[in-house]
C-alpha positions as CSV (number, residue, x, y, z in Angstrom):
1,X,6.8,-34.5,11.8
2,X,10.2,-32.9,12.6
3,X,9.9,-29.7,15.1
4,X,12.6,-27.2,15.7
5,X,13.2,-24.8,19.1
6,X,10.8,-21.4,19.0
7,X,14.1,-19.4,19.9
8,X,15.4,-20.3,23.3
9,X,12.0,-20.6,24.9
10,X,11.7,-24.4,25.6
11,X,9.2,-24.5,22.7
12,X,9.3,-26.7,20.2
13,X,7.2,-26.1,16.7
14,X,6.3,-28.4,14.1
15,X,8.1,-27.2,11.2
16,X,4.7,-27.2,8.7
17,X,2.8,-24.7,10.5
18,X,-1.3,-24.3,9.6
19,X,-2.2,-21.4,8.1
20,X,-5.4,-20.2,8.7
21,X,-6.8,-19.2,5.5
22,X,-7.0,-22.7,4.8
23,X,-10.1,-23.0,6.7
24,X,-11.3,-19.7,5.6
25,X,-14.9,-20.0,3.6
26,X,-15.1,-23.4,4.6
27,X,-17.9,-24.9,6.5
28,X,-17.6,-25.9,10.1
29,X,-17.5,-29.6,9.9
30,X,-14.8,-29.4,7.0
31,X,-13.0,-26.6,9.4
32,X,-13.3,-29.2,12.5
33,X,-11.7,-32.2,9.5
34,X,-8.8,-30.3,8.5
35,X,-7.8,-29.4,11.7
36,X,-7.9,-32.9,12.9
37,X,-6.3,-33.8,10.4
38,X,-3.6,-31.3,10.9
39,X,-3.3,-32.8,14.3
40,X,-3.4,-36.4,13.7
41,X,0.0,-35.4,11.7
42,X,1.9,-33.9,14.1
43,X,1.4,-29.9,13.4
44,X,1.6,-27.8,16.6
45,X,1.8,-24.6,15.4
46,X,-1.4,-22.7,14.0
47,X,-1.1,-19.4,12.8
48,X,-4.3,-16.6,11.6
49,X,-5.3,-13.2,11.3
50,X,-8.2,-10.7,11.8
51,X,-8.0,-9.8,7.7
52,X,-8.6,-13.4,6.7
53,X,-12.0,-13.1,6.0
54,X,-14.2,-16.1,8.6
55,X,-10.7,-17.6,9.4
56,X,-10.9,-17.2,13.1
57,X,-14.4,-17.9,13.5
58,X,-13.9,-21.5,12.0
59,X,-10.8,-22.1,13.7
60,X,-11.7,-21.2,16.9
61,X,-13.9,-23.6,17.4
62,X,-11.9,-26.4,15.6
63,X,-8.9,-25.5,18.0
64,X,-11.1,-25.6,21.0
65,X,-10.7,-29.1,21.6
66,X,-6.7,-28.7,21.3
67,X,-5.9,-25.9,22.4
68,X,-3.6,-27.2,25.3
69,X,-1.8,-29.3,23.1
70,X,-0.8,-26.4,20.4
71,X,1.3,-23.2,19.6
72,X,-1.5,-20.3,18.8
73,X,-0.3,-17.3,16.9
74,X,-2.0,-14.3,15.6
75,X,-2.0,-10.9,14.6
76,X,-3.3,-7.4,13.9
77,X,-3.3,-5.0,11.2
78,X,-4.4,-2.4,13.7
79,X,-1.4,0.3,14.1
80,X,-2.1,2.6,16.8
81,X,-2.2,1.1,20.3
82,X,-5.9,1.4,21.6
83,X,-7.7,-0.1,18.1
84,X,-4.6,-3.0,18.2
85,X,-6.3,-3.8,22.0
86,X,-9.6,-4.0,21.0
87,X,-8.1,-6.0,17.8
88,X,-6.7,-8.5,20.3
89,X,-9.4,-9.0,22.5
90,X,-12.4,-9.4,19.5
91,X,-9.5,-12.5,18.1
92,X,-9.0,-13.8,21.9
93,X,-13.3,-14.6,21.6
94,X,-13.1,-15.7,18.2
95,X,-10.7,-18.5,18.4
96,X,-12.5,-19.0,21.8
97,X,-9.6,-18.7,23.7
98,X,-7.4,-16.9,26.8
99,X,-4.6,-16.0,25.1
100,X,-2.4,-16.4,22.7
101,X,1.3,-17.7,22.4
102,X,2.4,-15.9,19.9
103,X,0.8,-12.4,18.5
104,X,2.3,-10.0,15.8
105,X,2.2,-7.1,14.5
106,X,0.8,-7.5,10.7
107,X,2.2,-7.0,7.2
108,X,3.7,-4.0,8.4
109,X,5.3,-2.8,5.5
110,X,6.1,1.2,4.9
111,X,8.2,3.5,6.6
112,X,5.1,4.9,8.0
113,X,3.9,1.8,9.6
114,X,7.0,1.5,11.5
115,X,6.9,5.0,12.7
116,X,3.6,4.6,13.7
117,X,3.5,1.0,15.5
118,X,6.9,2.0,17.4
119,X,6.2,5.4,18.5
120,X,3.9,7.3,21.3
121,X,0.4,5.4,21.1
122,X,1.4,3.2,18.6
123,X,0.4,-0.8,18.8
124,X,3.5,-1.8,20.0
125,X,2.5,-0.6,23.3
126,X,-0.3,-2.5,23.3
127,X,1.2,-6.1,22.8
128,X,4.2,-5.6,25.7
129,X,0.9,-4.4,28.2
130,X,-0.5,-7.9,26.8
131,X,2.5,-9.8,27.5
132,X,2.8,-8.3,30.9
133,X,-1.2,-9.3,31.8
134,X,-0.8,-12.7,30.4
135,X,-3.0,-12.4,27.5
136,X,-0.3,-13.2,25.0
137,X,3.2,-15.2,25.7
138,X,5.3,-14.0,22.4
139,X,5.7,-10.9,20.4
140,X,6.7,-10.8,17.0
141,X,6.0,-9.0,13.3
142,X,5.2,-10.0,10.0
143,X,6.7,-7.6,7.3
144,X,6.4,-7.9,3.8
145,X,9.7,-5.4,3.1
146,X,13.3,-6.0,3.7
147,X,13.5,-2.3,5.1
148,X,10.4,-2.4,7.6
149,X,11.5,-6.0,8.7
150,X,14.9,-4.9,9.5
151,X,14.0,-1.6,10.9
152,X,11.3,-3.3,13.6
153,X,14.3,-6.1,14.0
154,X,16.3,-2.9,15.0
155,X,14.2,-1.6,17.7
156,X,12.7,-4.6,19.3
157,X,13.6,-7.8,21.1
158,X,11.2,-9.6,19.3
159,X,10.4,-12.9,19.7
160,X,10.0,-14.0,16.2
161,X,9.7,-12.7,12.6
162,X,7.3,-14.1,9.9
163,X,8.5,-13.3,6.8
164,X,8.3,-14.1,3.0
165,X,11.7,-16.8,2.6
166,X,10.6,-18.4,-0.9
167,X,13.3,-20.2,-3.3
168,X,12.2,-18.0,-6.6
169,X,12.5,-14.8,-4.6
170,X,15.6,-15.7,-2.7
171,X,17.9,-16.8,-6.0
172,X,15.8,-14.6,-8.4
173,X,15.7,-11.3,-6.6
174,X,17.8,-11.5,-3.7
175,X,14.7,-11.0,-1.3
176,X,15.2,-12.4,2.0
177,X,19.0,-13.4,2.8
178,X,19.2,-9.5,5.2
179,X,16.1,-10.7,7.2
180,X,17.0,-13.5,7.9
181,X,20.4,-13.2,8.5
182,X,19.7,-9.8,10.7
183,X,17.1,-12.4,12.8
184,X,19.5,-15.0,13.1
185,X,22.3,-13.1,14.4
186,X,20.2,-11.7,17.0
187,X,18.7,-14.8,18.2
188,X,15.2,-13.7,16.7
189,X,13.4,-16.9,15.4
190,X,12.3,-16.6,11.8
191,X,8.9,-17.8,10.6
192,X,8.6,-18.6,7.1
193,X,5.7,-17.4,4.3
194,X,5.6,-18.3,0.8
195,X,7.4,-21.6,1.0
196,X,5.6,-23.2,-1.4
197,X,5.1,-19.7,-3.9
198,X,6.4,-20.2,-7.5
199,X,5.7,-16.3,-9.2
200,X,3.7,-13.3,-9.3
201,X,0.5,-13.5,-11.2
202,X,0.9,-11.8,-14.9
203,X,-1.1,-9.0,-15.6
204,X,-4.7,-9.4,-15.9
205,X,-4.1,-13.4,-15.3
206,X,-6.4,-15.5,-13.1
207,X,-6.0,-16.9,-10.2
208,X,-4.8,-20.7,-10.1
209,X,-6.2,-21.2,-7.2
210,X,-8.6,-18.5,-5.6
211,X,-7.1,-18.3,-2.0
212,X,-3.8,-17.4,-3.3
213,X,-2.5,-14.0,-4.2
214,X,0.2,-15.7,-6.5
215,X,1.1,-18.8,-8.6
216,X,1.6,-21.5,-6.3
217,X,3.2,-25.1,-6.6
218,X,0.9,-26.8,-9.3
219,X,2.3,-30.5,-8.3
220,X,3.7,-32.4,-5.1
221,X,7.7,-32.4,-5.9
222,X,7.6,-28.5,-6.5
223,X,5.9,-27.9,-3.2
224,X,8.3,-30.1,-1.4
225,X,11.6,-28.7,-3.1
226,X,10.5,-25.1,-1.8
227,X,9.4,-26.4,1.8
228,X,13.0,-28.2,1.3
229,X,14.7,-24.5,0.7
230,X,13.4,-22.6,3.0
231,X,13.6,-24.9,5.9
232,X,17.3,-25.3,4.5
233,X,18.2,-21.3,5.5
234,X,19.8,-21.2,9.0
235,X,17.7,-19.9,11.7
236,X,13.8,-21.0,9.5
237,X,11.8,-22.6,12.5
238,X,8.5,-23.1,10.5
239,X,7.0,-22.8,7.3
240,X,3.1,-21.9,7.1
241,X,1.1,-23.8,4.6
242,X,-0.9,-22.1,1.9
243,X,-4.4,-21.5,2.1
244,X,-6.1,-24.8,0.2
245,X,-6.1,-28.2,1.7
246,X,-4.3,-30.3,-1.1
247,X,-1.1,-27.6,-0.4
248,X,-1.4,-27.9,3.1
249,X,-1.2,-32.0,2.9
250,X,1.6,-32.0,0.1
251,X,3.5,-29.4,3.0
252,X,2.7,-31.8,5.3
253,X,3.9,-34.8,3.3
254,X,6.9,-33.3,2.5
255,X,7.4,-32.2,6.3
256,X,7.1,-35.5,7.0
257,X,9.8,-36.9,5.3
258,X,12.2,-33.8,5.5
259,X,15.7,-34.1,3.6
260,X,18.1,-31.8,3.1
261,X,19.0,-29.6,0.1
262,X,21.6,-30.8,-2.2
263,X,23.9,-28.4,-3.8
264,X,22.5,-29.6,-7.5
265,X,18.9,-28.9,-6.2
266,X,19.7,-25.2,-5.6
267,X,21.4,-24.4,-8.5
268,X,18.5,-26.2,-10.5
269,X,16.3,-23.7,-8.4
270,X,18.2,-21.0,-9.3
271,X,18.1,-21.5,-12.7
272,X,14.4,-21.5,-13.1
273,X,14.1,-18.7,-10.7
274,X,16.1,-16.5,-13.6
275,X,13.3,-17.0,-16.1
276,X,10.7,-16.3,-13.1
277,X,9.0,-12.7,-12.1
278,X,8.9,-13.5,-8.0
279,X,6.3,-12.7,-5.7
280,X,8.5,-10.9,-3.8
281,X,10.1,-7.6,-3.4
282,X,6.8,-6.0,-4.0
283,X,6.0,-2.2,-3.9
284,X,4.7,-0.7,-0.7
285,X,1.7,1.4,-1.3
């Protein structure tokens, strides 16, 4: 699988990254499988959080093995600086490991949660103290606003930013171009979410598939035309995979054989994106 340069750091990540909630709810031997699997094919860069449910518990011991030979990243939803330590060390014996090469801030997302991460006390404080002890290599943020991402991209050498960059959100809504072109002019590495989202859910509609907050790719040459647009915006390092095994493998498949975007496939894109409601901008609460 192709990699690409974690910002200037020597690092090189596979550009299908593993997201975590795909081993969420599932039993430790299928947990140990997919990661194996994940390996056998060339992914480097594994990414989880606290909030996804049993996620680090199966990883960590999946990981175990590799550990020496990946890119760990993960995260807390903890804002103040003394609940974001403890945060960080209960994930550091989860995934049964020392520390961690990458570890973010999490869906921070309203003016508030800026304030408070960034100011006296606040968890920022807690992940530069980490960096300095060794316990974590990289800082970065997810965000799931324009406004919160460019505000922390403001304040902050970061190393990275994982943020939503998704085909149907991008052409339909505009959501995603000031990110990632704020990132990419600062040298910031941007991580990618949603590559393979398609729209919101409608109202009172069911889940396609359970682990998924919106409508994902439902066949193979979707998912690999929006792994193919977001890895096609300058300065997109990686793209997580979703959280179900069969979208993880068609992310991988498509990795695998990467090609560029044509200028007929993104204006094809952007037409259906008209007639779509994206999963993105969404309403901070």
């Amino acid at each position: 699988m192709e990699s690409r340069p974690y910002g200037s750091t020597g690092i090189n990540l596979s550009v299908v990254g593993f997201g975590g909630i795909v081993v969420m709810d599932e039993t430790p031997a299928d947990a140990d499988r997919y990661v194996a699997e994940a390996i056998d094919r060339g992914v480097s860069y594994f990414d989880v959080a606290p909030s996804y449910g049993n996620a680090e518990e199966r990883l960590g011991p999946a990981l175990e093995p590799f550990r020496d030979r990946i890119f760990l990243a993960c995260k807390t939803g903890v804002r103040d600086a003394s609940g974001a330590r403890a945060s960080l060390e209960a994930s550091l014996k989860k995934l049964r490991t020392d520390r961690f090469d990458l570890f973010q801030l999490h869906a921070v997302t309203t003016d508030e949660d800026v304030r408070t991460v960034l100011g006296p006390g606040g968890a920022l404080e807690t992940l530069v103290k980490a960096r300095e002890e060794g316990l974590i290599r990289h800082i970065g943020f997810s965000a799931h606003t324009e406004k919160a991402a460019l505000a922390l991209l403001d304040a902050f050498a970061f190393d990275s930013v994982l943020f939503p960059v998704n085909w149907a959100s991008w052409l339909g809504a505009g959501f995603g171009p000031a990110v990632v072109d704020a990132a990419r002019l600062k040298g910031i590495s941007v991580l990618a979410l949603k590559a393979l989202a398609v729209r919101a859910l409608g109202k009172d509609e069911a889940r396609s598939r359970p682990k998924a907050w919106y409508i994902p790719a439902d066949n193979y040459e979707d998912a690999a035309l929006g792994l193919r647009f977001t890895l096609s915006r300058p300065g997109v390092v990686a793209a997580l995979s979703p959280g179900h095994a069969d979208l993880f493998r068609w992310a991988c498949d498509a990795g695998d054989r990467l090609e560029g975007l044509s200028a007929a496939d993104e204006a094809s894109l952007a037409e259906r994106a008209r007639a779509l409601t994206p999963v993105f901008p969404i309403e901070p609460k």
